[in-house]
N, C-alpha and C positions, 0 to 999 in steps of 0.2 A: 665235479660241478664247480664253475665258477659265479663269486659274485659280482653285481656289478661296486662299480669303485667312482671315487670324483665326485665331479658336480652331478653326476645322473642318479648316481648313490644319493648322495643327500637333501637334494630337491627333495627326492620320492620320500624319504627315513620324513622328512622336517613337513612335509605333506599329512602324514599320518598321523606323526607327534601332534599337530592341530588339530587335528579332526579328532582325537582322544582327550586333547586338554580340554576342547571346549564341551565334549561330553561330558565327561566325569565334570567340570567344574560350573556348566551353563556361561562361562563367559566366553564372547565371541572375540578372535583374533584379527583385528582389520589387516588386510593384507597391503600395505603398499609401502613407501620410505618413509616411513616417523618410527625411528627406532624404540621410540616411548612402548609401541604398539604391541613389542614383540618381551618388555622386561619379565613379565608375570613366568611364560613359559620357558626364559632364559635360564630364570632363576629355579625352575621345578626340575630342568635339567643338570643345573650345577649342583644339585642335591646330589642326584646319581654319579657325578664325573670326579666330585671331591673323593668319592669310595673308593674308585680305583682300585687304590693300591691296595687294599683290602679283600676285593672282591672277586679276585682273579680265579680261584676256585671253587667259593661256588658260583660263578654266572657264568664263566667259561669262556674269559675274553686275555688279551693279553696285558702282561706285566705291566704296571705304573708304577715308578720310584714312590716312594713316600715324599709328602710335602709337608718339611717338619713345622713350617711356617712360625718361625721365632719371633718376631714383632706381632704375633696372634692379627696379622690381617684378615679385613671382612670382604664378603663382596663386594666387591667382584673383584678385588685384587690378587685373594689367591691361585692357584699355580694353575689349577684347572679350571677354574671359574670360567663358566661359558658367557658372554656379555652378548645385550639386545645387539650389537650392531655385528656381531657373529654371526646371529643367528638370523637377523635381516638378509645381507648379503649373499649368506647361503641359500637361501630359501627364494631368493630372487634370480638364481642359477649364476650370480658375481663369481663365483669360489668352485677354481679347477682342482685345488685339493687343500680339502676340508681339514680341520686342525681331528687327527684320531679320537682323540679323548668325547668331541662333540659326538662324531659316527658314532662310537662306541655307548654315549648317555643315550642317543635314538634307537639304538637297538632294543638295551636293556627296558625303556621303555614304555616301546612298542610290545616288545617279542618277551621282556621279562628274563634274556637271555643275553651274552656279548656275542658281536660278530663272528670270533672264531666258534664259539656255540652254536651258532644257527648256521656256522658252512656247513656244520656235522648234519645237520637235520632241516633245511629251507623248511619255511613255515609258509612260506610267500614266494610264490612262482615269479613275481615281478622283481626280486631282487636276485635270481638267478642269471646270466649270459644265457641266448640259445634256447633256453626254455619257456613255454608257455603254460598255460596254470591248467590243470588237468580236464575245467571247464572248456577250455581256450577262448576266455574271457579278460586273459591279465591286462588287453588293452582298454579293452571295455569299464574294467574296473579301473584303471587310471581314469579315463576320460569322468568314471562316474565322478572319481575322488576330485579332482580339479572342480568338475560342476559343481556338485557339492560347496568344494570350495568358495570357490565364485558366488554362489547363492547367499551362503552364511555374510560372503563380504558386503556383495548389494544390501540384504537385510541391515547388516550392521548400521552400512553408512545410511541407510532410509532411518533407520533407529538414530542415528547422531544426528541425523540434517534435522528430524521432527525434534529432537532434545531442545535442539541447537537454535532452529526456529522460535521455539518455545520459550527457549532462554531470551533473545533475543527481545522478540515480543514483548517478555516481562520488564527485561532492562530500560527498551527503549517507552515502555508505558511507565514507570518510576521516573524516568531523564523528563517526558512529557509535562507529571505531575510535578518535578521538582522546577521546572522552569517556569511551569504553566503559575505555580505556587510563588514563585521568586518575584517574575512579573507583575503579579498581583500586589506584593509587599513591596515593591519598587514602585508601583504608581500610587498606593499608597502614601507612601512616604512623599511621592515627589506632590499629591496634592496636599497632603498636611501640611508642610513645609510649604506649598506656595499660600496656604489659605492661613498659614503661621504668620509669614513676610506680609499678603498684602493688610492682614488685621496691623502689623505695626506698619506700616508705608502710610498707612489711616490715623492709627493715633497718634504719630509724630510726624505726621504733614510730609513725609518725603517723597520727592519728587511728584511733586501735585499738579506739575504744569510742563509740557515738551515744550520746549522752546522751538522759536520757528530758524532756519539756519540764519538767516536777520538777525535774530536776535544771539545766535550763538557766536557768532562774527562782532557782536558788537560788545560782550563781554570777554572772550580768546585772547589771550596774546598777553605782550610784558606792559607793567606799567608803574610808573613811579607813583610813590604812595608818601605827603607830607601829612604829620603828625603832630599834636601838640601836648601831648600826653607828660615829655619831660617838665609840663609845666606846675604838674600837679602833684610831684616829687621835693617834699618837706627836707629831706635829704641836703635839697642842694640849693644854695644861698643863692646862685648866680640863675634862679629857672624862669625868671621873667622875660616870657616872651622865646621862652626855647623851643626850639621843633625840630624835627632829625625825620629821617628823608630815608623811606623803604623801597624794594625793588621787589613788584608780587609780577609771580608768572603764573596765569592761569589757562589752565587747557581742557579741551571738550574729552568727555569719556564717559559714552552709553546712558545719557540725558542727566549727568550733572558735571559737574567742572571740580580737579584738583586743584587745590590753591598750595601754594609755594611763596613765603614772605618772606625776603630777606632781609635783617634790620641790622641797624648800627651795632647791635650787643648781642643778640641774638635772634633766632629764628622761627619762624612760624610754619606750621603745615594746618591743615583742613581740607574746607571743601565748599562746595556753591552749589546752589542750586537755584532756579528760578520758581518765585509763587505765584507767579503771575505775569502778563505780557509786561517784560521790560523791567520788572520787579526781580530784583537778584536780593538773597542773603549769603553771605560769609561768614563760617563757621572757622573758626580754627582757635589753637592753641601752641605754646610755646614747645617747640622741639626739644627733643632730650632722649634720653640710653634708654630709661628705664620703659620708657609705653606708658608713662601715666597721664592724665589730661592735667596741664597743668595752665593757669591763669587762663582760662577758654574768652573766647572773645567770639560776637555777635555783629554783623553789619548788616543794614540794609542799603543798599543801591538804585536808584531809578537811573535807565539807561536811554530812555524816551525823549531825555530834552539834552541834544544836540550844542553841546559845549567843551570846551577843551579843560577846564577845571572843573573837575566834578565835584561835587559834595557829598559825603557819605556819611552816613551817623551811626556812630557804631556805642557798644555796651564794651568797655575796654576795662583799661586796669591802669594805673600808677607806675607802672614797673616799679615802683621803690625796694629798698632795701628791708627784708625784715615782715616785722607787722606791722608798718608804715605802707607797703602794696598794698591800694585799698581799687575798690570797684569803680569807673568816673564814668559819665555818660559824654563823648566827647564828637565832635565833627571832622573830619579826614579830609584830605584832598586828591581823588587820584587826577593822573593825567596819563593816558595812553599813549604807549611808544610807539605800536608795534605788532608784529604777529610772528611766529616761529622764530627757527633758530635755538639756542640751549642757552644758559644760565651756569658761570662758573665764579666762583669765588675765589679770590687773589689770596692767600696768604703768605707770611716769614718772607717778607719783602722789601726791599728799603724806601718804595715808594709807602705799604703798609706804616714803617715807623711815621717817616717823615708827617704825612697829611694827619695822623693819629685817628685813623676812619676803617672802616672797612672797603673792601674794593670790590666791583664786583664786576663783573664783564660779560656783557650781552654780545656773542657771535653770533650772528644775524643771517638771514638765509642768502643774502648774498655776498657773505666771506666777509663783511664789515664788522667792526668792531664797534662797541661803544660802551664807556668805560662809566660808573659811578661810585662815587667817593661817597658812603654813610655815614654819616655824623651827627650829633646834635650841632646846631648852628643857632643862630639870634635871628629872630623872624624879619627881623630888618635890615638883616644881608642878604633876605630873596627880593629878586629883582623883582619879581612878576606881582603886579600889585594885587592882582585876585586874592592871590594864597594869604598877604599883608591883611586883609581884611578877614578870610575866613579862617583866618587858627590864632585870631589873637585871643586875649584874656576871657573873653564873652564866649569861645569856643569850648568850654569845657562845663560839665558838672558834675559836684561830690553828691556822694553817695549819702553823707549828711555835711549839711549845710559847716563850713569852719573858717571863722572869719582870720585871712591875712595866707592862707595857702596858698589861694592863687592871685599870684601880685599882677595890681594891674599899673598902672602910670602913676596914678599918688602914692600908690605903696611902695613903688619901685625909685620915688622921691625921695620920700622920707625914711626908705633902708640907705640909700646913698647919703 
């Protein structure tokens, strides 16, 4: 008698081995390529296949070297270690000739005996050539064994897909609740935070009025801004009658206006906004590193009456030196240049030295330039007689009344 050999051999041997693991053990083998599928009964085989060389006479199979394995390797590294994708491949009909040691763990087994044992004595008509099983059923019982097969694997995956559904189900009802939950703390928040902003938008009057685009046009753009503040400066002997000349660029952004000041000594940032039709305030304070507010400054503006010298009364300061920078309620003059274009400042220049000013330069939206020199100057080297009238001596007040600060013509006599 011969037996069968190859891939016909251990198809059938790796057929049974399944149908017996999953008896004795109740776990069921999915059949198809996920080698993960196949480790459990790889590893129940490499049990038998490590013995080998041990076991030659009683189970009745042939000789294996010893595998002295001196680096004490584990599975599945050592020498006969049978691995999932061994026993995948085979069992898929991949493999015309199977590694012996594997044939040999499926006999032992199945049969509790090695191949050359069981040529002695077939147990199993279907591993014989030529013969059929004394039923003459050995096909019969293939076909059963595959069914079988087959059935456990339907079950299985019906059992994974309902797991798996399940899983699924549960995952995506937590993903549901945690967004469902998230949402909910997110519009939270966004109405907190809005009913936070509009309570102060309320207590501090911001942005209490949309201006109509009229009126956004007619505050927008660059404009020189004359000053009489150096007059109010204890500091300096020569301040009768001094005024120094700003350049504010102010621009529209989501219903109120950035302010940008730039002055003889230094600079101002804020902001604007309108309280009312044509009614503008102007907030700002003196630039600097650090973020702090420093010497803050208050204007009001009426835009309504159609003039080229405006008058503005603002809540200013002294600039002086020291704790001589005192508070002054004073009168401004702007005059509007313009609209777009950017704002650069001239520095380490020889024009710079020379004028003893700062410079500033308006590039205009149509590629013109135009240039202004900041400095304090004597109110009566402006040409324009408006400004002569509104920033002289009468243009200013202290914060408490101090007689001979601000010189007016007889003071400004009798210091000469």
């Amino acid at each position: 008698m011969k037996l069968k050999s190859g891939k016909e051999e251990i198809v059938y041997l790796l057929a049974r081995v399944f149908e017996k693991y999953e008896s004795e053990t109740g776990n069921l083998i999915t059949r198809n390529t996920n080698r993960k599928n196949y480790e459990a009964v790889s590893k129940k085989l490499s049990e038998i296949s490590n013995q080998l060389p041990y076991t030659a006479d009683t189970l009745d199979h042939d000789v294996y070297s010893p595998d002295y394995n001196p680096n004490k390797l584990e599975y599945p590294s050592r020498k006969y270690d049978i691995t999932a994708s061994q026993v995948k491949d085979a069992s898929l009909g991949l493999v015309n000739n199977p590694r012996p040691f594997l044939v040999e763990a499926c006999y032992i087994y199945i049969y509790s005996v090695g191949r050359k044992g069981f040529g002695k004595n077939p147990k199993d008509s279907n591993m014989v050539i030529g013969i059929e099983s004394p039923s003459g059923l050995s096909k019969l019982e293939t076909l059963t064994i595959e069914i079988n097969a087959l059935k456990k694997e339907n079950e299985a995956l019906l059992q994974n897909a309902g797991k798996s559904y399940k899983k699924i189900k549960q995952n995506l009802s937590i993903v549901l609740t945690v967004v469902f939950a998230a949402m909910l703390f997110s519009a939270y928040q966004w109405i907190s935070t809005r009913n936070k902003w509009n309570t102060v938008k309320k207590d501090m009057n911001l942005l209490p009025y949309q201006p109509t685009q009229a009126e956004i046009d007619s505050l927008e753009g660059v404009w020189l801004c004359y000053t009489g503040s150096p007059q109010a400066r204890s500091s300096d002997p020569n301040r009768f009658h001094l005024v120094v000349s700003n350049v504010v660029d102010i621009r529209y952004k989501d219903g109120y206006f950035i302010y940008n000041r730039y002055g003889a000594s230094f600079n101002h940032i804020g902001y604007a906004q309108f309280e009312a039709p044509y009614l503008v305030s102007l907030h700002s304070h003196i630039k600097n590193n650090t973020g702090d507010i420093e010497s803050p400054r208050h204007s009001l503006m009426q835009l309504n009456n159609e003039r080229k010298y405006l008058p503005v009364i603002s809540a200013s300061w002294s600039f002086d030196v020291g704790a001589r920078n005192n508070i002054v309620g004073i009168r401004e003059v702007y005059i509007k240049q313009g609209k777009g274009g950017a704002i650069e400042e001239v520095i380490n220049t020889v024009e710079n030295a020379s004028c003893k000013c700062k410079i500033v330069t308006w590039h205009q939206v149509n590629d013109s330039l135009k240039t202004f020199h900041l400095k304090n100057q004597l109110l009566d080297s402006i040409a324009e007689t408006p400004i002569k009238t509104l920033l002289d001596e009468n243009s200013i007040i202290l914060r408490k009344p101090q007689q001979g600060l601000i010189l007016g013509k007889r003071n400004d006599t009798k210091r000469r």
